[in-house]
PDB file of N, CA, C and O in Angstrom:
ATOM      1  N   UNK A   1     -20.745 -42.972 -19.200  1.00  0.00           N
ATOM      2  CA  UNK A   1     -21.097 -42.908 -20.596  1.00  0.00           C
ATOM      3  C   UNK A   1     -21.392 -41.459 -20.974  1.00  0.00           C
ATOM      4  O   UNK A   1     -21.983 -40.722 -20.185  1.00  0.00           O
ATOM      5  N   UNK A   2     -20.991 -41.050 -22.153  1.00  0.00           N
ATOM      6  CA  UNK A   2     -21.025 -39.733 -22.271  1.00  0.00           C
ATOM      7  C   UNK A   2     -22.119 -39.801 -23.514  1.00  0.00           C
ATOM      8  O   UNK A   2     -21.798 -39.946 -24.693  1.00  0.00           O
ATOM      9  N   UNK A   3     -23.366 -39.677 -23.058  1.00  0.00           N
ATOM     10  CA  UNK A   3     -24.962 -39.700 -24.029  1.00  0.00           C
ATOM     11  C   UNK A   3     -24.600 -39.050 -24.758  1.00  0.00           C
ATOM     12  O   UNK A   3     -24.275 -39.356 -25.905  1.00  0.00           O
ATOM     13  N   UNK A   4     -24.563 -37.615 -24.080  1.00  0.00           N
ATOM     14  CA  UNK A   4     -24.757 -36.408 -25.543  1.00  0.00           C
ATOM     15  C   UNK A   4     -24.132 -36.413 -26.296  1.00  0.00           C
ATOM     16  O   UNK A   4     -24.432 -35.935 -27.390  1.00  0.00           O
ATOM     17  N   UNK A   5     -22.761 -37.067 -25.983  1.00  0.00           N
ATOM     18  CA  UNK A   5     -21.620 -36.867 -27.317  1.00  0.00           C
ATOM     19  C   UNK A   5     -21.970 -37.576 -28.079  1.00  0.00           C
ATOM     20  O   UNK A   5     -21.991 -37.122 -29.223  1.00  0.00           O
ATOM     21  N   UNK A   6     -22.458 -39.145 -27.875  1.00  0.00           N
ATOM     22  CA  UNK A   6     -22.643 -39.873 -28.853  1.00  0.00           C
ATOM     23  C   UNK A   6     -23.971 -39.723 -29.764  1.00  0.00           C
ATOM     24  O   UNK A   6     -24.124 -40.344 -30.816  1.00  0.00           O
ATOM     25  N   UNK A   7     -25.129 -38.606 -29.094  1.00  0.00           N
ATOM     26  CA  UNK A   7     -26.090 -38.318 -29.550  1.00  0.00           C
ATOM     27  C   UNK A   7     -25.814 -36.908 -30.902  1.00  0.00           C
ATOM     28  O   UNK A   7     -26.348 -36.502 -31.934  1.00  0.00           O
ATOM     29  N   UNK A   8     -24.761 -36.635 -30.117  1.00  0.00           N
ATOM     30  CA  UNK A   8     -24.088 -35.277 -30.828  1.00  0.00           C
ATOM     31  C   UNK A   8     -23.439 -35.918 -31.934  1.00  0.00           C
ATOM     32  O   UNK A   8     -23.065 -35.051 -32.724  1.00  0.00           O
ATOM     33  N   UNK A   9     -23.175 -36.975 -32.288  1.00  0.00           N
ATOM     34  CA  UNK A   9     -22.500 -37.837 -33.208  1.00  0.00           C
ATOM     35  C   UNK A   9     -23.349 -37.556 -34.142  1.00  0.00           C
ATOM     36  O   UNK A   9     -23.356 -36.605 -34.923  1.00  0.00           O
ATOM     37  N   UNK A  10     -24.370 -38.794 -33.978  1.00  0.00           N
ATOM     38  CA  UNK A  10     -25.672 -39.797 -34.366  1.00  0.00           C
ATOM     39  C   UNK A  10     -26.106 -37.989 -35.337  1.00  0.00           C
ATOM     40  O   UNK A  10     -25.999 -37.765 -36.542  1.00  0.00           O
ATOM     41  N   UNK A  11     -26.499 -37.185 -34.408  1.00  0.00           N
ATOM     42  CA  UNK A  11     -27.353 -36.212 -34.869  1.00  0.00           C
ATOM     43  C   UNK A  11     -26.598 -34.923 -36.224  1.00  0.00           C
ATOM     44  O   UNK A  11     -27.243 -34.154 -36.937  1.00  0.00           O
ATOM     45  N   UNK A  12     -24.992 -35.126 -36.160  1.00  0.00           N
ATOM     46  CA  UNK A  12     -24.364 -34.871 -36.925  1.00  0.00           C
ATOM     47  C   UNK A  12     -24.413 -35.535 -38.403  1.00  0.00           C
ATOM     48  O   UNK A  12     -24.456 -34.899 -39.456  1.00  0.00           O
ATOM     49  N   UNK A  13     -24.398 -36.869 -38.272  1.00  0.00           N
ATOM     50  CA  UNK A  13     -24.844 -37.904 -39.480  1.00  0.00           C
ATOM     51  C   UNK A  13     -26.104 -37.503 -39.903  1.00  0.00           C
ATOM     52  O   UNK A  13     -26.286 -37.782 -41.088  1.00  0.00           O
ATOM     53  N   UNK A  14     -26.872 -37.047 -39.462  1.00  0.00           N
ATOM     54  CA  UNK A  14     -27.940 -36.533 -39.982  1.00  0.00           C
ATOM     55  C   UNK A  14     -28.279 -35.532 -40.844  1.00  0.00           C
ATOM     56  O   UNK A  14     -29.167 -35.573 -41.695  1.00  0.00           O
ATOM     57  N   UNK A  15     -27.441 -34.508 -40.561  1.00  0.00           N
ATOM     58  CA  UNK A  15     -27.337 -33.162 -41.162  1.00  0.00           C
ATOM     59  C   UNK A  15     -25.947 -32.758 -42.310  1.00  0.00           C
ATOM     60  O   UNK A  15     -25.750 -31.893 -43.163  1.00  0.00           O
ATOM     61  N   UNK A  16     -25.023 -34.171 -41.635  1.00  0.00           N
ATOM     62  CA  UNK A  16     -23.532 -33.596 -42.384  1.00  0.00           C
ATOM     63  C   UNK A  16     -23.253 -34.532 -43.585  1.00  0.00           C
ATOM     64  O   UNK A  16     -22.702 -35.554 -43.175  1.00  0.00           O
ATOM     65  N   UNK A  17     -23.419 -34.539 -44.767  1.00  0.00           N
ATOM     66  CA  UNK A  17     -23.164 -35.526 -45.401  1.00  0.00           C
ATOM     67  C   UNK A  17     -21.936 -35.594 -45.443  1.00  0.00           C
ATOM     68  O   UNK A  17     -21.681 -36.767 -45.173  1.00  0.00           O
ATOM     69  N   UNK A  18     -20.788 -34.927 -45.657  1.00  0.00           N
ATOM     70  CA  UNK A  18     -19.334 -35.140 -45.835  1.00  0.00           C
ATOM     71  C   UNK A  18     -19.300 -36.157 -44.427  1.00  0.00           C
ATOM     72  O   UNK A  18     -19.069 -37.357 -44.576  1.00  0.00           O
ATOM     73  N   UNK A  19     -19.568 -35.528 -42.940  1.00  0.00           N
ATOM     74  CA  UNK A  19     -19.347 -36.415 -42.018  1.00  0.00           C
ATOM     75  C   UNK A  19     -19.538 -37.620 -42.133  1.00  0.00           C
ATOM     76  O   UNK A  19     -18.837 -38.335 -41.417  1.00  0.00           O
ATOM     77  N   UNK A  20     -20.515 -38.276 -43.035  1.00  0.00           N
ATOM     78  CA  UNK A  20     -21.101 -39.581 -42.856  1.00  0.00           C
ATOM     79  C   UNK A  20     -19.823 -39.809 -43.786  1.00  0.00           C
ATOM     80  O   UNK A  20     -19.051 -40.612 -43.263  1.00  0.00           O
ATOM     81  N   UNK A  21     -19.493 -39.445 -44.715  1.00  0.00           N
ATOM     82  CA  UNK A  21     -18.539 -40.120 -46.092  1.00  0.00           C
ATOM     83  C   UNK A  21     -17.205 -40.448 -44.886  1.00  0.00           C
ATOM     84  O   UNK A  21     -17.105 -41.602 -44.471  1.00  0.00           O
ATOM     85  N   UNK A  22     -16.305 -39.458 -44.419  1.00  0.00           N
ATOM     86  CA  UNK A  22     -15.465 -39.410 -43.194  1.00  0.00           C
ATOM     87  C   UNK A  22     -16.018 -40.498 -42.604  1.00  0.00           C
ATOM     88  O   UNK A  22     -15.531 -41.507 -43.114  1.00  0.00           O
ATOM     89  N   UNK A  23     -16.912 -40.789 -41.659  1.00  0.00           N
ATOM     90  CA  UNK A  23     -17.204 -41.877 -41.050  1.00  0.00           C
ATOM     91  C   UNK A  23     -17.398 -43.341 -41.959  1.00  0.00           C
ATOM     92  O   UNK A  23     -17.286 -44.437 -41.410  1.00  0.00           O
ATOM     93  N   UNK A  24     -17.711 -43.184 -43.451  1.00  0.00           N
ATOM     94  CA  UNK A  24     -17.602 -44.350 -44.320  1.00  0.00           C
ATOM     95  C   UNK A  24     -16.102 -44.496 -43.974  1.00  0.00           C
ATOM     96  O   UNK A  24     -15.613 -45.049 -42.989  1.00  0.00           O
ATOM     97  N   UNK A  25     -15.571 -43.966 -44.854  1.00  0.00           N
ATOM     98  CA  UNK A  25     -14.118 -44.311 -45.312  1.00  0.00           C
ATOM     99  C   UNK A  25     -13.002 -44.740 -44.211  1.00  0.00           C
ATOM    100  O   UNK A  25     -12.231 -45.699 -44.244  1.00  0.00           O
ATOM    101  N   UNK A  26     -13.180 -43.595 -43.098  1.00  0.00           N
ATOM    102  CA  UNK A  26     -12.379 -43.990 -42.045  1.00  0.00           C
ATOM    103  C   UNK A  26     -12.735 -43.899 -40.400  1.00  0.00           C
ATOM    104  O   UNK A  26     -11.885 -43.561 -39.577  1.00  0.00           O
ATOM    105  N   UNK A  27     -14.169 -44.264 -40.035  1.00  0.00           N
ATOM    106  CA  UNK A  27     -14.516 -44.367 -38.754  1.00  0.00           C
ATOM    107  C   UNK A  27     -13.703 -43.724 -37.670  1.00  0.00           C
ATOM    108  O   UNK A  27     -13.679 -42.548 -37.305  1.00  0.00           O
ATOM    109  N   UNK A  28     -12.994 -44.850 -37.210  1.00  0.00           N
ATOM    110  CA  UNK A  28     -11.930 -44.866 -36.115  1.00  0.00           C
ATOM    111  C   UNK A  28     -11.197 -42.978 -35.913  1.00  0.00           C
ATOM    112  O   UNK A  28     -11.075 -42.083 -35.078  1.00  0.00           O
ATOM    113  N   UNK A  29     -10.992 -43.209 -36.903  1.00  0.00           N
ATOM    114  CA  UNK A  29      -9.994 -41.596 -37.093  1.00  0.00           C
ATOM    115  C   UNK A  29     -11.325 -40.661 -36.814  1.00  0.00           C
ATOM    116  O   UNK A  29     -11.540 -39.952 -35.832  1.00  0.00           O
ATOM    117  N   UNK A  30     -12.169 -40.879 -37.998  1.00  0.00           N
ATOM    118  CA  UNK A  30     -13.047 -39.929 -37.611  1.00  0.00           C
ATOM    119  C   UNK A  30     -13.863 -39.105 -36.316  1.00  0.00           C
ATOM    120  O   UNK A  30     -14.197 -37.922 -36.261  1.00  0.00           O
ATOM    121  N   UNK A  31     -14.016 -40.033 -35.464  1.00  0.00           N
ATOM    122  CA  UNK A  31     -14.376 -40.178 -33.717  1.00  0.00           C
ATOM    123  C   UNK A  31     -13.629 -40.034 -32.812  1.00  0.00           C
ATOM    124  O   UNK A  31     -13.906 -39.835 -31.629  1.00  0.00           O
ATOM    125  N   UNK A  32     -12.370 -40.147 -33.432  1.00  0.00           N
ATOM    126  CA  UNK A  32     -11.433 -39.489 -32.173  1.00  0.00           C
ATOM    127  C   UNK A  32     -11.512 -38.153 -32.072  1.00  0.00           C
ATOM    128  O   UNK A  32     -10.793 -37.679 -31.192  1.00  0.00           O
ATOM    129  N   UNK A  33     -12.071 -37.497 -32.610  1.00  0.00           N
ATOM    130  CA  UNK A  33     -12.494 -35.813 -32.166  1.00  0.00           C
ATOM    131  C   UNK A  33     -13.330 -36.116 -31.268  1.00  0.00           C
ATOM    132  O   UNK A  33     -13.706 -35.078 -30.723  1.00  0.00           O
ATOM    133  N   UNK A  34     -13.839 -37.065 -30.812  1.00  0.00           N
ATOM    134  CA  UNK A  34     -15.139 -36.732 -30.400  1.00  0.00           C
ATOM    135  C   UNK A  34     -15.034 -37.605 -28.794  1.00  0.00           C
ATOM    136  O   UNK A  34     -14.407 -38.664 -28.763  1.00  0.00           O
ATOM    137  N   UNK A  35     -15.743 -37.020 -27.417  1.00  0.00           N
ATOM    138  CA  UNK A  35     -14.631 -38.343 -26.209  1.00  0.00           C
ATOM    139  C   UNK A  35     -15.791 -38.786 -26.059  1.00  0.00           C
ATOM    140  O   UNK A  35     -16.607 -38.235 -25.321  1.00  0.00           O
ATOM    141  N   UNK A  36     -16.112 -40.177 -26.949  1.00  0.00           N
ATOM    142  CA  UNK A  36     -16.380 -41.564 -26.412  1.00  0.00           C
ATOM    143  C   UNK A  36     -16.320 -42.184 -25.512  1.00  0.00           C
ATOM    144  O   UNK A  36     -15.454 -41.715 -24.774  1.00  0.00           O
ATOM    145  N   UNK A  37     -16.975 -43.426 -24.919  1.00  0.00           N
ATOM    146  CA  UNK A  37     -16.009 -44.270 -24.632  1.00  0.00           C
ATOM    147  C   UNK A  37     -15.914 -44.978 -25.439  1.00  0.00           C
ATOM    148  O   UNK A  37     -16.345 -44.735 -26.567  1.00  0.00           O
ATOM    149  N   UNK A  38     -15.307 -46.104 -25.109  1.00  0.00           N
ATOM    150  CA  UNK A  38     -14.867 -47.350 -26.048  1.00  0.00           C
ATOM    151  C   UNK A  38     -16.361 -47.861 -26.558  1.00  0.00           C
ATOM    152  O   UNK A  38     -17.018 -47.306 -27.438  1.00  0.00           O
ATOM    153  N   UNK A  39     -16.614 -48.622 -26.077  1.00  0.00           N
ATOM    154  CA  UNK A  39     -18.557 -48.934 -25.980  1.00  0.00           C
ATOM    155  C   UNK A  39     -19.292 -48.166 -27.308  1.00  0.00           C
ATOM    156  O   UNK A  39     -19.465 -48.546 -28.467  1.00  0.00           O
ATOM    157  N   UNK A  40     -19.603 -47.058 -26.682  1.00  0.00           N
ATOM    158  CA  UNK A  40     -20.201 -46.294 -27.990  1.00  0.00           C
ATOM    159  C   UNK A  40     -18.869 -45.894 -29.262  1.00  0.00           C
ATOM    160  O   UNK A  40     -19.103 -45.508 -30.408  1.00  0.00           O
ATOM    161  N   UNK A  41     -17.998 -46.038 -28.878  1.00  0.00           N
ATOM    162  CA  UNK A  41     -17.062 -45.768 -30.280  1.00  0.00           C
ATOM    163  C   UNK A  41     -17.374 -46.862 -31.112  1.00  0.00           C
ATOM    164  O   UNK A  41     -17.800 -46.723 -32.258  1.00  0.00           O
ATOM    165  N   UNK A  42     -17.169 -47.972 -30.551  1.00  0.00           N
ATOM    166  CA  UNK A  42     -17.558 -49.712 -31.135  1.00  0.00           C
ATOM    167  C   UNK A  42     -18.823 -49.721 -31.650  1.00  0.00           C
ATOM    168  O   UNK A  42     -19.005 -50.200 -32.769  1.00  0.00           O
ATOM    169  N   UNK A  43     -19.955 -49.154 -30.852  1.00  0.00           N
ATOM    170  CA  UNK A  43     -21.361 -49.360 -31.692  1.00  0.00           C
ATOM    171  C   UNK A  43     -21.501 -48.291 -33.135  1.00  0.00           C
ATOM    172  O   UNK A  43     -21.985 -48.663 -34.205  1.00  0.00           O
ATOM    173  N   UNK A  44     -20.849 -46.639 -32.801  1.00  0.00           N
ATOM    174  CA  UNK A  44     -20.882 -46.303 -34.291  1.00  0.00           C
ATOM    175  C   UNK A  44     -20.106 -47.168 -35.555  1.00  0.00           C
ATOM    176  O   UNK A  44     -20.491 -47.236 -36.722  1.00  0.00           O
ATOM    177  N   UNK A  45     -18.749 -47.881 -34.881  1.00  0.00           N
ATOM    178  CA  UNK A  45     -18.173 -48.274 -35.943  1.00  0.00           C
ATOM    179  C   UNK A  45     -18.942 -49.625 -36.549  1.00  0.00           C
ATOM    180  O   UNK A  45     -18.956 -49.896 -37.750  1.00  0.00           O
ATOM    181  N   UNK A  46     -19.511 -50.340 -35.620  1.00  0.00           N
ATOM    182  CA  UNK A  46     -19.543 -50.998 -35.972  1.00  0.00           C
ATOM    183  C   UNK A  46     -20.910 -51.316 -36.726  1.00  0.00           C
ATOM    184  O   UNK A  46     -21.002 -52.283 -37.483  1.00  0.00           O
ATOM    185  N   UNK A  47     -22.103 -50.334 -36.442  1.00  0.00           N
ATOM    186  CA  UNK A  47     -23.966 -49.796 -36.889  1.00  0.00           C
ATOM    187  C   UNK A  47     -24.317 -51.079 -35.753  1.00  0.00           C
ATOM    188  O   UNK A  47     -24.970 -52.085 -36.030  1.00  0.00           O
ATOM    189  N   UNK A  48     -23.807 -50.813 -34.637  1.00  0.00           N
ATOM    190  CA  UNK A  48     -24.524 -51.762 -33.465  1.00  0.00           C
ATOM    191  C   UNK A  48     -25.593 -51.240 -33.142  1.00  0.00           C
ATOM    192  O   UNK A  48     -25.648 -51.111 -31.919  1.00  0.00           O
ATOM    193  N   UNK A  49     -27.030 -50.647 -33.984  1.00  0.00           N
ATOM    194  CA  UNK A  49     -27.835 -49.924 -33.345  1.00  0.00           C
ATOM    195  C   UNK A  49     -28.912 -50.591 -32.310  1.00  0.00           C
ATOM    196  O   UNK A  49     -29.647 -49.803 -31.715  1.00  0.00           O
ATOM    197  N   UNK A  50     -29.049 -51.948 -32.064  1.00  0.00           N
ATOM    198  CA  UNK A  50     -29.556 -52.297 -31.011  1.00  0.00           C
ATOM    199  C   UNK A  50     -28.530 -51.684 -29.987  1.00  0.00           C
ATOM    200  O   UNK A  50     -28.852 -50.511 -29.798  1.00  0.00           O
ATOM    201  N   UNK A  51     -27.481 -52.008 -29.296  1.00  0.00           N
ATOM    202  CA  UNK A  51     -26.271 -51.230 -28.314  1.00  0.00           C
ATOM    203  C   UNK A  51     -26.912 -49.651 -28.054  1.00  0.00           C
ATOM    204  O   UNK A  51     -27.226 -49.097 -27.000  1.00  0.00           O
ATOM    205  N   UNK A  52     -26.967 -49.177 -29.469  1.00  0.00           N
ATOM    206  CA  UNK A  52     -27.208 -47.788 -28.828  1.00  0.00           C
ATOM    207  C   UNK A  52     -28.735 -47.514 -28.390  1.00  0.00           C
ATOM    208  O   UNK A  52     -29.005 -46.668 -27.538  1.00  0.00           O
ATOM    209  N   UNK A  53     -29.613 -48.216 -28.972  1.00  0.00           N
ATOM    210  CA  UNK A  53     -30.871 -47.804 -28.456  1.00  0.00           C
ATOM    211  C   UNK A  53     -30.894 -48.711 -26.918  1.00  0.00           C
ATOM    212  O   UNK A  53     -31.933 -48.428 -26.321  1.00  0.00           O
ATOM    213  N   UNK A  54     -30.404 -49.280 -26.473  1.00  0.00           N
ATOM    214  CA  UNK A  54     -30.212 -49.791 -25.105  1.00  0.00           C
ATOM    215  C   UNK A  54     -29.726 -49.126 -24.361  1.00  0.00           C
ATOM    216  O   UNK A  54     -30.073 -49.103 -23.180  1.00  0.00           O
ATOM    217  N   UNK A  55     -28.751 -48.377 -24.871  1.00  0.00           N
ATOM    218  CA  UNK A  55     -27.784 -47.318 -23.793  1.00  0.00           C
ATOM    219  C   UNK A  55     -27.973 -45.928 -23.992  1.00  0.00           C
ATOM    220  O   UNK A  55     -27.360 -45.054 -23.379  1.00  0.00           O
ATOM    221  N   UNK A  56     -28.879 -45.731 -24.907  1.00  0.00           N
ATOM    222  CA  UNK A  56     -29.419 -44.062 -24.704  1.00  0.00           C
ATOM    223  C   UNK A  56     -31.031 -44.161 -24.628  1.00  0.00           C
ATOM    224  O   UNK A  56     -31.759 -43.195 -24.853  1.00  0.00           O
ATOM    225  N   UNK A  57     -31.407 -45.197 -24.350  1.00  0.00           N
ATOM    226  CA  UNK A  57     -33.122 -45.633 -24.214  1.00  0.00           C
ATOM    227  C   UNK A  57     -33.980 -45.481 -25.456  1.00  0.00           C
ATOM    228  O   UNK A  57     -35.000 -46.157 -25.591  1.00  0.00           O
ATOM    229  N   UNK A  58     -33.566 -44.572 -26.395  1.00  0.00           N
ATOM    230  CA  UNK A  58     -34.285 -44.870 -27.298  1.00  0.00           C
ATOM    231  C   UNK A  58     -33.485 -43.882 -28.788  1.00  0.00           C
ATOM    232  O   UNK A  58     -32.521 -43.171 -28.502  1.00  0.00           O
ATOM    233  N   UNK A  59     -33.808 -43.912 -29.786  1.00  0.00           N
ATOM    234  CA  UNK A  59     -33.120 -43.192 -30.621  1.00  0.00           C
ATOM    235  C   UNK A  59     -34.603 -42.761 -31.793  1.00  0.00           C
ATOM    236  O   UNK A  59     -35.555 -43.510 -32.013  1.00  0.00           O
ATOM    237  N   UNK A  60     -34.370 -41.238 -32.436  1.00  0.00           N
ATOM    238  CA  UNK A  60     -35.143 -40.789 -32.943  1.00  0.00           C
ATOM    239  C   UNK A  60     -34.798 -41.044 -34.587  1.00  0.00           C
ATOM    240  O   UNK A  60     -33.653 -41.426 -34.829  1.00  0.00           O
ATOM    241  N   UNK A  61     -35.775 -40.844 -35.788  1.00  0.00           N
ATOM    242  CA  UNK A  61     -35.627 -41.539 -36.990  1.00  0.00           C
ATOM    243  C   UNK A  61     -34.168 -40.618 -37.375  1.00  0.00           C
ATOM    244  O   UNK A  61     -33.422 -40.910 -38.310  1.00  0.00           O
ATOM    245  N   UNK A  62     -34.037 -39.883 -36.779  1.00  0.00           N
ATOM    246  CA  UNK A  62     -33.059 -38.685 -37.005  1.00  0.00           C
ATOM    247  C   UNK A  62     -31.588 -39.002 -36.827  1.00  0.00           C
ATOM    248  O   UNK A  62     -30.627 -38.887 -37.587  1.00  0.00           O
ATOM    249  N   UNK A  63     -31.746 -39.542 -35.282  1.00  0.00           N
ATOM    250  CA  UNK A  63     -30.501 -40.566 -34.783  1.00  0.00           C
ATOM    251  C   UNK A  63     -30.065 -41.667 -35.560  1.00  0.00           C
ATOM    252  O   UNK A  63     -28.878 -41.990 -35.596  1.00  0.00           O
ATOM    253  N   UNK A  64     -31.014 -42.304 -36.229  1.00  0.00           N
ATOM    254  CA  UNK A  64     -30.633 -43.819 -36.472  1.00  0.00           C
ATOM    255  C   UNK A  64     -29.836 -43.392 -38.086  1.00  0.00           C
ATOM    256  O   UNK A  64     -29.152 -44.259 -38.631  1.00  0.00           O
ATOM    257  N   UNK A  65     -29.938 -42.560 -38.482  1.00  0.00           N
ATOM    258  CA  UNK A  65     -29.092 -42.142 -39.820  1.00  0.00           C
ATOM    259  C   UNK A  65     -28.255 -42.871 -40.280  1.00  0.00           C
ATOM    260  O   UNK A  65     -28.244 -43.442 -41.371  1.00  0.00           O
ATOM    261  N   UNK A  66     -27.136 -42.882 -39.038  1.00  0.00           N
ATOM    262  CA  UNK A  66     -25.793 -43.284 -39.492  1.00  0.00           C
ATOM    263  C   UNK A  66     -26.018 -44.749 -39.569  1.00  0.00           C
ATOM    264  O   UNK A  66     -25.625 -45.510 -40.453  1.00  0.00           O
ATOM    265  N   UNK A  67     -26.669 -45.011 -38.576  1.00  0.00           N
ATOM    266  CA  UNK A  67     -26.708 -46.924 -38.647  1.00  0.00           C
ATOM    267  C   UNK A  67     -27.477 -47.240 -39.538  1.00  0.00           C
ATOM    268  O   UNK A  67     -27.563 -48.466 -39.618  1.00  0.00           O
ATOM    269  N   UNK A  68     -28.216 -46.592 -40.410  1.00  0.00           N
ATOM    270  CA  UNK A  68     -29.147 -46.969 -41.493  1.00  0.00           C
ATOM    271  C   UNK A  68     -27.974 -47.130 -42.669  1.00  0.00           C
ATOM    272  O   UNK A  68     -27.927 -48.188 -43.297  1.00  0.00           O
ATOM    273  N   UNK A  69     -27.145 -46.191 -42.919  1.00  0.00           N
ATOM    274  CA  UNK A  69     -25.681 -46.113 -44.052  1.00  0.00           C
ATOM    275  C   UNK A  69     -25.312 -46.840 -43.691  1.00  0.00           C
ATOM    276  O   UNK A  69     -25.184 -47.859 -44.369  1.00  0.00           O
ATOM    277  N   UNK A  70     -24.829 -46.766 -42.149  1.00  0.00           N
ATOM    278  CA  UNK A  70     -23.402 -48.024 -42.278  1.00  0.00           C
ATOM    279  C   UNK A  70     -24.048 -49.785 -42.609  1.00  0.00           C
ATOM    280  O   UNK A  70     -23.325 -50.650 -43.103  1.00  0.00           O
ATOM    281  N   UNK A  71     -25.726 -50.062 -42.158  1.00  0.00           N
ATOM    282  CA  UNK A  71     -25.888 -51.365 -42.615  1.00  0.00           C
ATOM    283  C   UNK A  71     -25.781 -51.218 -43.959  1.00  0.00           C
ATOM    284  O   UNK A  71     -24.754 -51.812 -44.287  1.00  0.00           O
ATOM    285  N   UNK A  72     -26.397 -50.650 -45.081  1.00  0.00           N
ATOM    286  CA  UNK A  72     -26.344 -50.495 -45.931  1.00  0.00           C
ATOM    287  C   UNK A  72     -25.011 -50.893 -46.977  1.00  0.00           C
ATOM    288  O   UNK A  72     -25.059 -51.633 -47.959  1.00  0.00           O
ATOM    289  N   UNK A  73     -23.677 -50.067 -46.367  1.00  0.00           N
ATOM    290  CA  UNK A  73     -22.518 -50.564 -47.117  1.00  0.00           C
ATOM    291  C   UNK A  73     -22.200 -51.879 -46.679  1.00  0.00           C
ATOM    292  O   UNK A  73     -21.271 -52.269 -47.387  1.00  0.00           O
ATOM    293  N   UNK A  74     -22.485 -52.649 -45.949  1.00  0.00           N
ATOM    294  CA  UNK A  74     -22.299 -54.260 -46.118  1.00  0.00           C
ATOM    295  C   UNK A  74     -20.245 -53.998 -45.695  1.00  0.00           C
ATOM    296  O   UNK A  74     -19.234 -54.620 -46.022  1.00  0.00           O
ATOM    297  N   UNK A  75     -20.397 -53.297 -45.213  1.00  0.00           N
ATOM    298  CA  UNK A  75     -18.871 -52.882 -45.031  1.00  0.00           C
ATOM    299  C   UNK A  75     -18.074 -53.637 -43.482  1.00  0.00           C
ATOM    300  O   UNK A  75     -17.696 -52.823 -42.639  1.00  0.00           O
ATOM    301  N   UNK A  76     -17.864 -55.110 -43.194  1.00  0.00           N
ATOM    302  CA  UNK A  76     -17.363 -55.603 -41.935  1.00  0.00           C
ATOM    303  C   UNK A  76     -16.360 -56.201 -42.344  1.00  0.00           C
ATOM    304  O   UNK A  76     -15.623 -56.785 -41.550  1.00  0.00           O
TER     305      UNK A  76
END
């Protein structure tokens, strides 16, 4: 599992608003810059934030950004 990247994600949503819009509109595309694995690619796309606070032990109010938007748009 590659933590930091996906922390390097999480912590990008925080600071980048265009990134989060990119990650609205088109997820998938968006994260392939970035080497995942499958697992954590699935929990950003999908705001699985129980998944990620299980597999990085815990996440800061900072981290949870993106999964706070993506529940928000009601978008599945």
């Amino acid at each position: 599992m590659c933590k930091g990247t996906m922390k390097t994600v999480l912590d990008k949503c925080s600071e980048d608003k265009e990134f989060v819009a990119k990650l609205s509109d088109n997820c998938p595309e968006t994260l392939k810059a970035f080497n995942l694995t499958p697992e954590e690619r699935c929990a950003i796309i999908e705001g699985d934030i129980t998944w990620a606070e299980k597999h990085l032990n815990s996440l800061t109010d900072k981290e949870k950004t993106w999964f706070k938007c993506r529940l928000q748009q009601e978008r599945w």
